[in-house]
KEKE-3310 file (N, C-alpha, C; in steps of 0.2 Angstrom, whole numbers, plus 5000, padded with zeros to 4 digits):
npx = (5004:5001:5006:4994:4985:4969:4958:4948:4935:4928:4918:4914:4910:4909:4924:4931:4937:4935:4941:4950:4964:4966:4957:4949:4935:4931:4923:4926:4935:4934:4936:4944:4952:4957:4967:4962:4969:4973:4963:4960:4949:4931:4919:4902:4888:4874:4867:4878:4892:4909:4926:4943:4959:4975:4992:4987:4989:4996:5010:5025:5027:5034:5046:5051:5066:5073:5084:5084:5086:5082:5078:5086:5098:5100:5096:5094:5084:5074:5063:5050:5041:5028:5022:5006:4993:4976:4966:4950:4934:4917:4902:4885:4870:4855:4844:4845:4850:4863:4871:4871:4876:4889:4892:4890:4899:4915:4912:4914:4925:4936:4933:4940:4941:4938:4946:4950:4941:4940:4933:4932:4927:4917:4911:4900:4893:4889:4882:4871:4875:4881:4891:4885:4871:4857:4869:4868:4876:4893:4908:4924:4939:4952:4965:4976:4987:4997:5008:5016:5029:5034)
npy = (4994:5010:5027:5038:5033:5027:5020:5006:5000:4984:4976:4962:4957:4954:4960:4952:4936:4925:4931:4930:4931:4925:4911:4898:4899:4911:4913:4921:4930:4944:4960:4973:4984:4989:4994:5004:5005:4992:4983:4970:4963:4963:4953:4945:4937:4925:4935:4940:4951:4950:4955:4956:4958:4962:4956:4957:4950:4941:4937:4941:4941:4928:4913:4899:4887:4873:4861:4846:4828:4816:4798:4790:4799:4807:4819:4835:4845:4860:4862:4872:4881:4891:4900:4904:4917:4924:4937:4944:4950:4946:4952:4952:4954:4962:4953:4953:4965:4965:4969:4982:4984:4981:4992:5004:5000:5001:5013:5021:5014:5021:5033:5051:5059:5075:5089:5092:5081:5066:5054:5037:5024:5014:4996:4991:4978:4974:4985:4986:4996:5002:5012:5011:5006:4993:4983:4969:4961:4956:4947:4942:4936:4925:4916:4903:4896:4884:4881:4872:4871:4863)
npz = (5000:4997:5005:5009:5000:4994:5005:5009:5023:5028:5036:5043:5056:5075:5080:5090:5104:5095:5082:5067:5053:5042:5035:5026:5021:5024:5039:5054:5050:5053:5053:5041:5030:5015:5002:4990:4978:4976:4970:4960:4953:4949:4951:4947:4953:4957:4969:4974:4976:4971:4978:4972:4976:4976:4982:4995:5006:5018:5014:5008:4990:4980:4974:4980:4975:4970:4966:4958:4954:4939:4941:4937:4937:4928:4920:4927:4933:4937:4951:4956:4969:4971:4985:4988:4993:4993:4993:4996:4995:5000:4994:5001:4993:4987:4976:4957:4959:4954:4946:4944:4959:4958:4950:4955:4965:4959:4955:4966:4971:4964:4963:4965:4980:4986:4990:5008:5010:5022:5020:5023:5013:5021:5022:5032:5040:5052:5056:5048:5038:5023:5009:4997:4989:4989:4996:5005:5016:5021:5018:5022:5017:5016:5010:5008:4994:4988:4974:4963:4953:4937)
capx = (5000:5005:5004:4989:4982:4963:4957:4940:4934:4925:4917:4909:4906:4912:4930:4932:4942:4937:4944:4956:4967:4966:4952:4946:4926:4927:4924:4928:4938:4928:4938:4949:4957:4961:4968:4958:4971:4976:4959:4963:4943:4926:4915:4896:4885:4868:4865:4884:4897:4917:4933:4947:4964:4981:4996:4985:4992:5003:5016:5027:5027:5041:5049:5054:5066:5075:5088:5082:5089:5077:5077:5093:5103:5104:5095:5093:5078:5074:5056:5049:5035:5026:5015:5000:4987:4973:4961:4944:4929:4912:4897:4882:4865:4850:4841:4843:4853:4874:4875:4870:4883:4896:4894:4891:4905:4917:4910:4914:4933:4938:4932:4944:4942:4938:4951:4947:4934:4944:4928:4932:4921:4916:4906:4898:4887:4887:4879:4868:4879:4885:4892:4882:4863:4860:4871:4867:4880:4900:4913:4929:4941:4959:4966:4983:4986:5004:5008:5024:5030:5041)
capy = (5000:5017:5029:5042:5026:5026:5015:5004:4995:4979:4976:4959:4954:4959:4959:4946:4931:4922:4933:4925:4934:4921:4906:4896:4900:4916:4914:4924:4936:4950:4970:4972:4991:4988:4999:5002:5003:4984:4981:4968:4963:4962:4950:4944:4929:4928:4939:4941:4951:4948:4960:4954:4964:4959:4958:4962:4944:4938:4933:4942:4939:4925:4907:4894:4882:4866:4856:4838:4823:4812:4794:4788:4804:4808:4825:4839:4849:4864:4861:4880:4883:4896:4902:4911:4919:4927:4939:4944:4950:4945:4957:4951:4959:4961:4948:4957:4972:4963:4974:4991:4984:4982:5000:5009:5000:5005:5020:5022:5012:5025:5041:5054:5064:5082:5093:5089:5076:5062:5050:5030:5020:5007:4994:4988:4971:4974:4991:4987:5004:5002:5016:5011:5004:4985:4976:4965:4957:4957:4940:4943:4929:4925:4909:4902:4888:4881:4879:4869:4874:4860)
capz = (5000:4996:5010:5005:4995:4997:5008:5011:5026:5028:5043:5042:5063:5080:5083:5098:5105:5089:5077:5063:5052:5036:5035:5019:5023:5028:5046:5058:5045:5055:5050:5037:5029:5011:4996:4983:4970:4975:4967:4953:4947:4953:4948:4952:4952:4961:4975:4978:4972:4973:4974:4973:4979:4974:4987:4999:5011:5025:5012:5002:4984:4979:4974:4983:4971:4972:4959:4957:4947:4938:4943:4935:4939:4920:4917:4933:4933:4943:4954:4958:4974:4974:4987:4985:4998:4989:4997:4993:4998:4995:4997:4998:4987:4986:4973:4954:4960:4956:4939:4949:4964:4952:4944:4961:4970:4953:4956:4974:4972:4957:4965:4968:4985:4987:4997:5014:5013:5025:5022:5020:5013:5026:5021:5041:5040:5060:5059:5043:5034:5019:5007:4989:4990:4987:4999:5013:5020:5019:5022:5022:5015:5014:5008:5007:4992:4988:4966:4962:4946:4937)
cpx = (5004:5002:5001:4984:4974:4960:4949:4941:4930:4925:4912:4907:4911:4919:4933:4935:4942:4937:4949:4959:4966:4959:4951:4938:4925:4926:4927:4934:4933:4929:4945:4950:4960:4961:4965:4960:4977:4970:4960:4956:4937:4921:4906:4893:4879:4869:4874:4889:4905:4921:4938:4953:4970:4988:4991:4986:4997:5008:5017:5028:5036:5040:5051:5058:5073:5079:5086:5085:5083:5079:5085:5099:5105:5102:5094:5087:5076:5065:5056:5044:5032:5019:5013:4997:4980:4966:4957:4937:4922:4905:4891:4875:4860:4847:4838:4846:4862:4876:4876:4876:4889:4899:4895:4897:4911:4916:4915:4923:4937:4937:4936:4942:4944:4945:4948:4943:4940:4941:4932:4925:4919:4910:4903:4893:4885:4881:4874:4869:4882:4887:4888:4875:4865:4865:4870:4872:4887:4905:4919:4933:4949:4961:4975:4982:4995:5004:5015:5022:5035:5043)
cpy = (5006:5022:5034:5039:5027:5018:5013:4999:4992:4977:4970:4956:4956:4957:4957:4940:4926:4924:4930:4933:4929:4914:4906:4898:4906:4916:4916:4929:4942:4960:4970:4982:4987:4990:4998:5001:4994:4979:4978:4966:4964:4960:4949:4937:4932:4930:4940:4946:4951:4952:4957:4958:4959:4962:4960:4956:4947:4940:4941:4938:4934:4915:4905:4889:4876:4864:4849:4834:4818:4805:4790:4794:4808:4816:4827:4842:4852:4862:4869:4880:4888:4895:4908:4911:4924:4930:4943:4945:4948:4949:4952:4955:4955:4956:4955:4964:4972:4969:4980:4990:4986:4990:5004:5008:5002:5011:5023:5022:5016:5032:5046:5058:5069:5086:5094:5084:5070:5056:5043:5027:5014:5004:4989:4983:4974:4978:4990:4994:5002:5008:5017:5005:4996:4979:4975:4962:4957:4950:4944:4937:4929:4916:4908:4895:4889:4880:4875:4870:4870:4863)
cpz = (5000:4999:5005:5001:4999:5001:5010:5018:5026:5037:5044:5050:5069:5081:5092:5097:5098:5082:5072:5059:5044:5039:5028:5016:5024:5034:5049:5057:5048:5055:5047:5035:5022:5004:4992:4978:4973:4972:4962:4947:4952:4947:4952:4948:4955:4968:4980:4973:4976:4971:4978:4973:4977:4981:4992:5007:5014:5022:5007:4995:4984:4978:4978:4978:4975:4965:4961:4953:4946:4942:4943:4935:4931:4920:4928:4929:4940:4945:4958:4962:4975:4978:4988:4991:4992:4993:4995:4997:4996:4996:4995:4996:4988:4977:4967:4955:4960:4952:4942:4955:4961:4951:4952:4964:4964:4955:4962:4974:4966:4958:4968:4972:4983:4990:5003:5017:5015:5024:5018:5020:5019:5026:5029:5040:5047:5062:5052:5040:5028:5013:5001:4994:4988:4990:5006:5018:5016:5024:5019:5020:5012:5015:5005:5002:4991:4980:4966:4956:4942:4929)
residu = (UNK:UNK:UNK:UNK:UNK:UNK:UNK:UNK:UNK:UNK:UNK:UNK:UNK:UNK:UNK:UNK:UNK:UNK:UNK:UNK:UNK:UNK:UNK:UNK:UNK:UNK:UNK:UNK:UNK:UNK:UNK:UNK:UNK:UNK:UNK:UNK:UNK:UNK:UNK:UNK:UNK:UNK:UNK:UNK:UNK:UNK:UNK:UNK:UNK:UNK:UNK:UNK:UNK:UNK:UNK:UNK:UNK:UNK:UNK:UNK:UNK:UNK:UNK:UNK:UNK:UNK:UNK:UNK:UNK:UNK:UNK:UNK:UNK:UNK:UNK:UNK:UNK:UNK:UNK:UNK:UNK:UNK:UNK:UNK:UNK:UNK:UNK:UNK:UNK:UNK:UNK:UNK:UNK:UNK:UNK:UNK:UNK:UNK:UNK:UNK:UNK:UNK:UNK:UNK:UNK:UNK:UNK:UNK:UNK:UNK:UNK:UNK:UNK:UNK:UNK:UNK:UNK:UNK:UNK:UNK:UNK:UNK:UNK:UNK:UNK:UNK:UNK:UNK:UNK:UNK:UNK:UNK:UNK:UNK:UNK:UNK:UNK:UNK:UNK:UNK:UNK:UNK:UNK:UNK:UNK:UNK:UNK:UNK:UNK:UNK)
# end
C-alpha cells in the first residue's frame, strides 16, 4: 500500500476472542482496511458480488526452488513453489441488483476525494451501513494455496 492510498473498510462481525486473520470460509475474518488501488477485478454471480485485491496477504510475493535429478541421475531439473494467499471479499446483494453493485462500488473504488473530505468507505454488515445501495452482508476471505512449478 501506498501511503495516502485510498482505503476501504470491511466490517463483516464483532472483533472478539474468535477473530482469525486468514480462513478458507470466511469465518471469523471480522475487520479488514484495504487499498483500493490493490483492486485487481470484481466480479458477480447471484446475490453476491466479489473483489478481489492483489498483494494484499501475510506473504510476500516470491519462489521457493530446488535442483532435482530424475530417477537415473541423468537430466537435473529445477522444481519452483510458489506460494500464493489470495484475498477477497464477498458482498452480499439484494436479489437482481449485482450489475448496479458492480457499477456503484466502481464508482465508489475510482472516485477521487475532494480537498478535505477524509471519508472512508466502510462497508459495516454489524451496523447494517453500507456506502452504495443494494448490499446485505460482507465476508471477508483469505486463503493460502501452495503451486509447484516443474
Amino acid at each position: 500500500m501506498i501511503v495516502g492510498d485510498k482505503l476501504m473498510v470491511f466490517h463483516a462481525g464483532a472483533v472478539d476472542s474468535s477473530s482469525v486473520t486468514s480462513a478458507d470460509d470466511g469465518v471469523n475474518i471480522d475487520l479488514c482496511a484495504l487499498p483500493a488501488s490493490a483492486i485487481t477485478s470484481v466480479f458477480a454471480e447471484e446475490d453476491f458480488v466479489y473483489v478481489y485485491f492483489k498483494e494484499a496477504g501475510r506473504f510476500e510475493l516470491g519462489v521457493a526452488s530446488t535442483i532435482e535429478q530424475d530417477s537415473d541421475d541423468t537430466t537435473a531439473f529445477v522444481k519452483e513453489t510458489k506460494t500464493l494467499e489470495q484475498t477477497f471479499v464477498r458482498l452480499g446483494v439484494n436479489e437482481g441488483t449485482e450489475a448496479d453493485v458492480v457499477k456503484d462500488f466502481a464508482a465508489l473504488a475510482t472516485a477521487s476525494g475532494t480537498a478535505g473530505n477524509t471519508q472512508v468507505p466502510v462497508f459495516d454488515a454489524v451496523n447494517s451501513s453500507f456506502p452504495i445501495n443494494n448490499v446485505t452482508s460482507v465476508q471477508i476471505r483469505r486463503h493460502l494455496t501452495g503451486h509447484a512449478l516443474l
